[in-house]
Each structure stands twice: as C-alpha cells, then as structure tokens.
N, C-alpha and C positions, 0 to 999 in steps of 0.2 A: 717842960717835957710833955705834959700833957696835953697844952697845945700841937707839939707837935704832932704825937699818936693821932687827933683827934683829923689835923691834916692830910696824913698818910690814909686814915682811914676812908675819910672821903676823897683822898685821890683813888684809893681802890675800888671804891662804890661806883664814883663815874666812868672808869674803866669797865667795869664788867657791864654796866650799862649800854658804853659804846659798842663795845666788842660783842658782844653776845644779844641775840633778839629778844624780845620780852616773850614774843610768840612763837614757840616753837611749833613748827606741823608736825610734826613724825611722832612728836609726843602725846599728841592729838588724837589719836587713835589707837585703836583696841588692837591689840593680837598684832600687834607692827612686828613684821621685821628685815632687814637689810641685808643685803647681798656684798662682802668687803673681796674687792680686788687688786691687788698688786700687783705692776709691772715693771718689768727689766731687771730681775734679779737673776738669781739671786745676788744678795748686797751685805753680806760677811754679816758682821753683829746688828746692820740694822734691819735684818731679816727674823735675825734670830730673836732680837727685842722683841719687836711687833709678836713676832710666834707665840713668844711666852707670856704676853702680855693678852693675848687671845686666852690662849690655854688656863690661864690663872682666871681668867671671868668666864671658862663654861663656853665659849665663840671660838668661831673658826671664820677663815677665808679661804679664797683660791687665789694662789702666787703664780702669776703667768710667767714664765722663767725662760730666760736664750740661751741656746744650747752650750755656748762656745764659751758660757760665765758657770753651768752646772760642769764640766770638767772639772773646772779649777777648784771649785765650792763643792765638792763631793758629800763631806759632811754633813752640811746645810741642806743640801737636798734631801740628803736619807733622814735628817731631823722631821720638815717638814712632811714628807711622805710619812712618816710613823707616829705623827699628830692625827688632831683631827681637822685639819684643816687639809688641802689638796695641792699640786702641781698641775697647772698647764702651761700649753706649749706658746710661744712668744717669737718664734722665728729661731732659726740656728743665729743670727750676727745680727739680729733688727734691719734686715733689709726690709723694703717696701714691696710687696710682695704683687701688688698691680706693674711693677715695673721689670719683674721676672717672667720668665718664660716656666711654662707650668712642670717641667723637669725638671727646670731649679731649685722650686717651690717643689715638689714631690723628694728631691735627692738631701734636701736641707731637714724636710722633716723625716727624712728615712735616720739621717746620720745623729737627730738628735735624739732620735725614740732609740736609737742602739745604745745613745751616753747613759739617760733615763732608764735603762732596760738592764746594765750595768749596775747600774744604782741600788735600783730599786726591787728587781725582778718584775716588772709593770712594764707597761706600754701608757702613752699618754692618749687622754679621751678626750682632752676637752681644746682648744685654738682661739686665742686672741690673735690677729693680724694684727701688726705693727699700725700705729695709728688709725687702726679701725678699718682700711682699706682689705676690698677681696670682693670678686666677682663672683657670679654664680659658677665658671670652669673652678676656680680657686676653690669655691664651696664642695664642689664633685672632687675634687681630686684627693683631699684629705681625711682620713677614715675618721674624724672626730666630729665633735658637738661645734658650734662655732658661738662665740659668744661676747657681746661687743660690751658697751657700758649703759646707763640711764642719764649719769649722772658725773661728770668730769669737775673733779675738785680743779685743776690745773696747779698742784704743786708743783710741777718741775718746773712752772713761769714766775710764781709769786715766791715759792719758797718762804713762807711766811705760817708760822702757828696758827696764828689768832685768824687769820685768814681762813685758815683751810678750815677749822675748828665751828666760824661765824657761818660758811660758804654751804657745809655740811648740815649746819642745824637748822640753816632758812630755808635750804630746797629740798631736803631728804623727804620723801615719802615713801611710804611702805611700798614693798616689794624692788624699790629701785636698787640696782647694782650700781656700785659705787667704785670709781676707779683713783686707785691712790698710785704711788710708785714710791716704794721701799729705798728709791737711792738717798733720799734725803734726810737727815738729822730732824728738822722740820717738818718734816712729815711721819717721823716716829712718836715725838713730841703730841703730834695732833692727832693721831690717831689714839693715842693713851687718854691724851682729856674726851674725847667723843666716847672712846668705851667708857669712859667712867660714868660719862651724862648717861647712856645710853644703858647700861645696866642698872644704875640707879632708878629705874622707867622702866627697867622690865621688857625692854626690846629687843631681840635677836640681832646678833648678828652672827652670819652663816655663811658658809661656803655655796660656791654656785651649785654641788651636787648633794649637800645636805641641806638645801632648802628645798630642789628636786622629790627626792627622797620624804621629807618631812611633806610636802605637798602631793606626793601619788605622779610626779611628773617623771614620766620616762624619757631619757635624755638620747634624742639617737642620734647615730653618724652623717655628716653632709648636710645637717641641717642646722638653721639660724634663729636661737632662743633670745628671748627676752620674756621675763615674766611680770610683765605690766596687762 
C-alpha cells in the first residue's frame, strides 16, 4: 500500500512539473495585474460560475455578450451588471462586422443596447468586434470604447484545462488583457485554478473599466484601448 501512495505521489509531482512552468513571469513582478475577458455569452451557469468565482476572491472582468443570447439569459445579465464586474457589447448574432455594411453594424448595435437598456436601465460603453475585426468607419460609427485582447488563451481550439491554465502562466504579463470565452466547462475549470495561483500572489485581476478607473484612465467613445 505504501508503495503504492508513494507511486501516485510521484506521478503527481511529474505532472505538475509537466503542466505547469517552474518560472512564472506575471509573478515576477510588483503591483501586477491582469485584465480577464470573456466572450460569447452569456452561457447559463457557466457564466454565472466564473462570476461567483470572481466575486468570492475580490476580481472582476468584463463579459463581452451577443445580443440575441442576453434576451434569452435576462437573469444573467442583470446578475453580472449588479457585480462588480461589467458587460460589453459582442455583436447582436457574432456576425463579422468588416463583412457588414455600416447600417447593419450601427442597427445591430441599436437593437442590442435596447435589450441591454431593458435589463439594465444602462446603455453599453465598451465593443469587442467579433474576432477582433473593425475598421476605423466601424470605429466612428459606434458611440463606445473599442477594445480588442493582448493575450488569446485559444480555449474554444484546445478546450483543454491544463492548457489554458500552462498557456496563461508562461505568457501573462502585467497589464495584458486576457481573452477567455465562458462557453466552455474547460475553460471554467481554468479559470478557477489561475485565480487561485493568481490571488495566492496578490495579483489583480480586474475588469477592463476597473482597471481604467484604478489607473486615472479615461475611457472615451470611438476610440481603440490597449493598456500595454
């Protein structure tokens, strides 16, 4: 028996070995902290997990959300709007927004800030374009902040834990926003083990208008942030 345990244990020792870097950068540094974003929701309970899971260690993000999935998910929405984390906008259907004519793109974000507006008594401030595509007309046309990622875990390809969990600790560095998507089991999972690393370090993790805010940055309409 106690060979065995002794077995088991060293198979977990060179697992976390494999899995996880000896060196992490993000930890590396003073006063770090990270920008958490998720996209295409909202996504029922694994929305609401991630939320609570924020909430419960002091963090927040910003949930970029499509219009035609906040209908349905009313709840979810008025949840996150009444945290401290934030909503923004994702397209009304995740069309491709360089392949629309710019009154498609203006009628889509009229009809979603009406659902949003519904909701919430808000208007939306802040625009991720679907796949990060949008021109400078696409940037004029929309009365929000526009805001793209640093850092692309790629969970909707791997769909893998330990992936997103290894992917996050080798390349984060301070101030990078970080783009997850809530549709995944996978990607709630990974996101629970990094806050864990991550508050255990004393790292922020923050919404894209409460690190704003905690920095003296004013977020205005039409224009394209990155805070690298």
């Amino acid at each position: 028996m106690k060979n065995i345990l002794k077995y088991i244990l060293v198979l977990c020792l060179l697992f976390i070995m494999i899995c996880y870097p000896k060196s992490i950068p993000v930890l590396n540094t003073n006063n770090t902290s990270l920008i958490f974003t998720f996209d295409d929701g909202p996504n029922g309970e694994n929305t609401l997990e991630i939320l609570d899971y924020l909430e419960s260690h002091n963090m927040s993000a910003t949930f970029f959300m499509v219009g035609n999935k906040m209908s349905s998910q009313k709840d979810i929405v008025k949840k996150v709007y009444n945290s401290n984390s934030e909503i923004g906008y994702h397209s009304y259907d995740h069309t491709l927004f360089t392949k629309n004519k710019i009154k498609k793109i203006e009628s889509d974000f009229d009809k979603t800030n009406k659902i949003y507006y519904e909701i919430t008594d808000d208007y939306l401030s802040l625009t991720r374009p679907p796949y990060g595509a949008y021109n400078n007309k696409i940037l004029k046309a929309l009365n929000t902040s526009f805001i793209l990622w640093d850092k692309d875990t790629h969970d909707w390809k791997y769909k893998d834990t330990d992936f997103i969990v290894k992917y996050v600790l080798e390349n984060a560095n301070d101030k990078d926003i970080i783009l997850f998507h809530d549709s995944y089991k996978t990607t709630v999972e990974a996101v629970k083990k990094i806050i864990d690393i991550l508050y255990e370090n004393d790292i922020k993790v923050l919404s894209v208008t409460n690190y704003a805010k905690e920095n003296n940055i004013k977020l205005e309409n039409k224009v394209y942030y990155s805070f690298k």
